[in-house]
N, C-alpha and C positions, 0 to 999 in steps of 0.2 A: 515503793519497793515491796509494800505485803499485797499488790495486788492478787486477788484471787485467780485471777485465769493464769498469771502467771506460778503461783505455786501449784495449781492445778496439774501444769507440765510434769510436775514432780512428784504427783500426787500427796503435794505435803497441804496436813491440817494442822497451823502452826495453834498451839496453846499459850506462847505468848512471842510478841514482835517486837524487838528493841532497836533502833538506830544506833551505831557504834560505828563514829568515823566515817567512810567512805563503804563500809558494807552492815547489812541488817543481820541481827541474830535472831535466828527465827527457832523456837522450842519447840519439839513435835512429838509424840507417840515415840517415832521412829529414833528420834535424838537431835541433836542441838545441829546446825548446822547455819554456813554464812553466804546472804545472797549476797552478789556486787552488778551493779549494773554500769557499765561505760562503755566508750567508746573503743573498738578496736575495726582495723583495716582486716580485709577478708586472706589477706597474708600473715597476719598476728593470728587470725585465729586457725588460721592450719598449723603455724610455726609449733603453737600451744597442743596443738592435738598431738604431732609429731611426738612432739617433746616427751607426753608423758607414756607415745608404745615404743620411745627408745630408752627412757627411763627403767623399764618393766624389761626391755629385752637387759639391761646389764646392770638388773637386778640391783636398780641405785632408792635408794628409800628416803632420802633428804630432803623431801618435798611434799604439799600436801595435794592430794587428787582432784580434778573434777569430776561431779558428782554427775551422771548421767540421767538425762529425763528420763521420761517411760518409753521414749520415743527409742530413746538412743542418740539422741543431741550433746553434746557438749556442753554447747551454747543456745540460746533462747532468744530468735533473732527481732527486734522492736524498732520503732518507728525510727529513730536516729540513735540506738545503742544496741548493744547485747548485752544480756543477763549470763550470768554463770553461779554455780552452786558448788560449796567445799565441804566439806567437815568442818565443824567449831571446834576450833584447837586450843582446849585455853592451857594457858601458858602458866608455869612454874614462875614463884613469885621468888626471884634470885636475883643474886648480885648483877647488876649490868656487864660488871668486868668478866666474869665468866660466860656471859651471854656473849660476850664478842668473841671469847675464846674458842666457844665451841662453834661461832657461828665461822670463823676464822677454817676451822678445820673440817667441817662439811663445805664450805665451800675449795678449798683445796682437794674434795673427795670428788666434789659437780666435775673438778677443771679438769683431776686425775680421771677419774673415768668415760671425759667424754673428748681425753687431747688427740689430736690426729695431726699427723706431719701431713703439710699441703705438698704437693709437687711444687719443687723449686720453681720461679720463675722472675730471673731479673728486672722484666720490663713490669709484672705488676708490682712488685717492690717499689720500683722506681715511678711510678704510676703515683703510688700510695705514698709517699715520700714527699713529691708534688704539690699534692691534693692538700696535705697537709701545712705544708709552706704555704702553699695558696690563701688558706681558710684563715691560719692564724696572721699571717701579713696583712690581712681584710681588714680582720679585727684589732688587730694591732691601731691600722691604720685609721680606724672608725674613734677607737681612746686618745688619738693624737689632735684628730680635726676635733672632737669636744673640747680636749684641751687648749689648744688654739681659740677655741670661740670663749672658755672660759676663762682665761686672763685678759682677755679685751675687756670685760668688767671691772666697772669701779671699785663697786660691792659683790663680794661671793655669798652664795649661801650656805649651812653650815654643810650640806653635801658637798657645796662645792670643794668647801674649802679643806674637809677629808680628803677628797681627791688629790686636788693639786699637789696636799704633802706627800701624798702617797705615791706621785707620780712619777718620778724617777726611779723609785724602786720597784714599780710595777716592770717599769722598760727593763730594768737587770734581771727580775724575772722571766720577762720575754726571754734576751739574751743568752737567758740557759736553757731554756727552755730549747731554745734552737742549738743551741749548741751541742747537746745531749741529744737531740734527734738524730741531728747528723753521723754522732758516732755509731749512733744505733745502725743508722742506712753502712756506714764503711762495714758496721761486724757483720751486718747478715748478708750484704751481698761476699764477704769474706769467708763465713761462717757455708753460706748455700742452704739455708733451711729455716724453715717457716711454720710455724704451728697455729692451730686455732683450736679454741676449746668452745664450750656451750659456756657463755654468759648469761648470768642473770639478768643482768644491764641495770638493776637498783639496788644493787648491794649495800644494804643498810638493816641496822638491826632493828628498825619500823617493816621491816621484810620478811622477819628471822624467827622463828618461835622454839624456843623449849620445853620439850616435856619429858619427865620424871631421865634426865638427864641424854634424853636423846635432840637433836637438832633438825628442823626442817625449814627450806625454805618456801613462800609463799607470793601471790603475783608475779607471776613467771610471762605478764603482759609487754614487757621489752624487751623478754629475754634474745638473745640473738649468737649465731657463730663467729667469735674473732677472736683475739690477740687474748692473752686469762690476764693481760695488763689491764684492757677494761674496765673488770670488775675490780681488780687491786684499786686502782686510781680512783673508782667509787666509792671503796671502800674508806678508805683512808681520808677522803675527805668527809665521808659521814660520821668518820670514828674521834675526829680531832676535837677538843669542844672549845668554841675562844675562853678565852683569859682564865683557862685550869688544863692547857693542854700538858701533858709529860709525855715529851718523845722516847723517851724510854720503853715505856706501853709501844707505841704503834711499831718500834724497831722489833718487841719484841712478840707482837704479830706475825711481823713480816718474816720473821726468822720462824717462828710455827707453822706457817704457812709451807717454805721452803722446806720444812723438813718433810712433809711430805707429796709434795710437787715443788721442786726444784726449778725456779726459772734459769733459761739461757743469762749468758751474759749480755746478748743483745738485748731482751727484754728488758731487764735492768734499767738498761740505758733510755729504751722507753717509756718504761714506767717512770722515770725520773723527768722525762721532758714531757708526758701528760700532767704531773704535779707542778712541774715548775709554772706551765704558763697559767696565767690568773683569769681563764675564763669565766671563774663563776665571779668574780670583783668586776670585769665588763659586764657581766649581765646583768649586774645589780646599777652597773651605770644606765641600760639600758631601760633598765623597768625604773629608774629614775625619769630617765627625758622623756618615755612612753606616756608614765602612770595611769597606764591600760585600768589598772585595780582600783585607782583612787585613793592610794594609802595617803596618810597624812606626811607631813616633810620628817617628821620626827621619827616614823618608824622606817621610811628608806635610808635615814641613816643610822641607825641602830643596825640595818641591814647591811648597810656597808661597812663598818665599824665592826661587826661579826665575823664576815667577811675576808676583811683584812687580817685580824689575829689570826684564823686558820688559817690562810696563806703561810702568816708568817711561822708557825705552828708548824705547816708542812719544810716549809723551808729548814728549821732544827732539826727536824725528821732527817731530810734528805743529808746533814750536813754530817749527822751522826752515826749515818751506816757506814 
């Protein structure tokens, strides 16, 4: 990350080089500033360029810049990655709960200033309604056939056997999850309108920084156009923590949020059936039967045990609005 030809681009002479996380803090004459190197698609990295000359054109400040080479680059293009350069933004050492608060209301500022009504159109509605049944019936049906191979056992193991309890109530999660879709699909083909905002698409306060009370957001590398339930539904599950969740907090998020970007009543209905379904408790099955990582049995299930309480966490959420 401190290679010299690459801070060269930037004509930075860093005076000291620290590793922090997933990006370098590099000290310079010039000022403090953070490399990150990874991987993006050459559609990520326009989407990113877009983003910050419509940002600029409507005058939106909740985000932190890329820093441009000498060149006039962006990005800093490498053998299997791209570099990118920010400002070092260090961050006010404050409550977390307020840290979601304000991150809560710059990001209803992102949704407000960047919402556009699409031109109605039934059949992608109904396209997109589909697609979605399709995906979660897949997966649905991917948690059923483990299940199936998992009681043909003698002996479970203790993953397993999280599972299995949990198993039925995953499926009533399905249940609503589709249920609450569908209402969705009756209001807005009822409703005739459709909106899309600029999503961050990792809404999480590992995203979020503040300083001297103002709010920005940061890796704007998924960000993408859709539904500002997206981002809601990321949020809320970054926001829940297992076994000290108070759904009182997150309802009364959700109600700051609305006061200043007001969801339809169809999205509602949305955002409730992207919560309901338990994708992230299948993916934790999945990186169980994979174990791509190599984790030990102990920490995938501490990972599904985690898992689980935010589910159920969001479920109190949902029941209490």
């Amino acid at each position: 990350m401190s290679d010299p030809a690459l801070l060269f681009q930037y004509d930075l002479y860093p005076n000291q080089v620290v590793k922090q996380g997933k990006v370098t803090r590099i000290e310079t004459e010039r000022g403090t500033f953070a490399l990150k190197e990874t991987k993006l698609s050459k559609e990520q990295m326009d989407f990113m360029i877009y983003l910050e000359e419509r940002f600029k054109e409507l005058h939106y400040e909740g985000y932190v810049p890329i820093v441009r080479t000498k060149y006039g680059d962006s990005f800093v293009l490498m053998e299997d990655r791209v570099a990118y350069l920010t400002p070092w933004v260090e961050e006010d050492r404050g409550n977390p709960a307020q840290k979601e608060e304000r991150m809560v209301q710059t990001l209803a500022e992102l949704h407000g200033y960047t919402a556009k009504e699409q031109a109605f159109s039934e059949e992608v509605i109904k396209q997109s309604y589909q697609k979605m049944i399709f995906l979660r019936e897949s997966r649905q049906f991917e948690m059923e056939k483990y299940m199936s191979q998992v009681e043909k056992r003698i002996y479970l193991s203790p993953f397993e056997l999280s599972f299995v309890s949990q198993f039925h109530q995953l499926m009533k999660y399905c249940d609503l999850a589709r249920k609450r879709l569908d209402d969705w699909y009756e209001q807005v083909i009822e409703a005739k309108r459709y909106r899309s905002v600029l999503c961050h698409g990792k809404c999480s306060p590992s995203h979020f920084v503040t300083v001297e009370g103002k709010g920005y957001f940061i890796n704007f590398e998924r960000s993408v156009t859709d539904t500002p339930v997206r981002d809601l539904a990321y949020f809320v599950r970054s926001s829940i923590k297992p076994f000290q969740y108070n759904p009182a907090t997150t309802t009364a998020h959700l109600a700051q949020y609305e006061d200043q970007f007001a969801l339809y009543d169809e999205e509602k209905e949305l955002l409730a059936s992207y919560l309901y379904f338990p994708e992230t408790i299948f993916n934790s099955v999945t990186l169980f039967s994979e174990n791509r990582q190599e984790w030990s049995h102990i920490k995938h299930v501490r990972l599904l045990t985690k898992k689980i309480e935010v589910m159920n966490g969001i479920s109190n959420v949902l029941q209490s609005l």
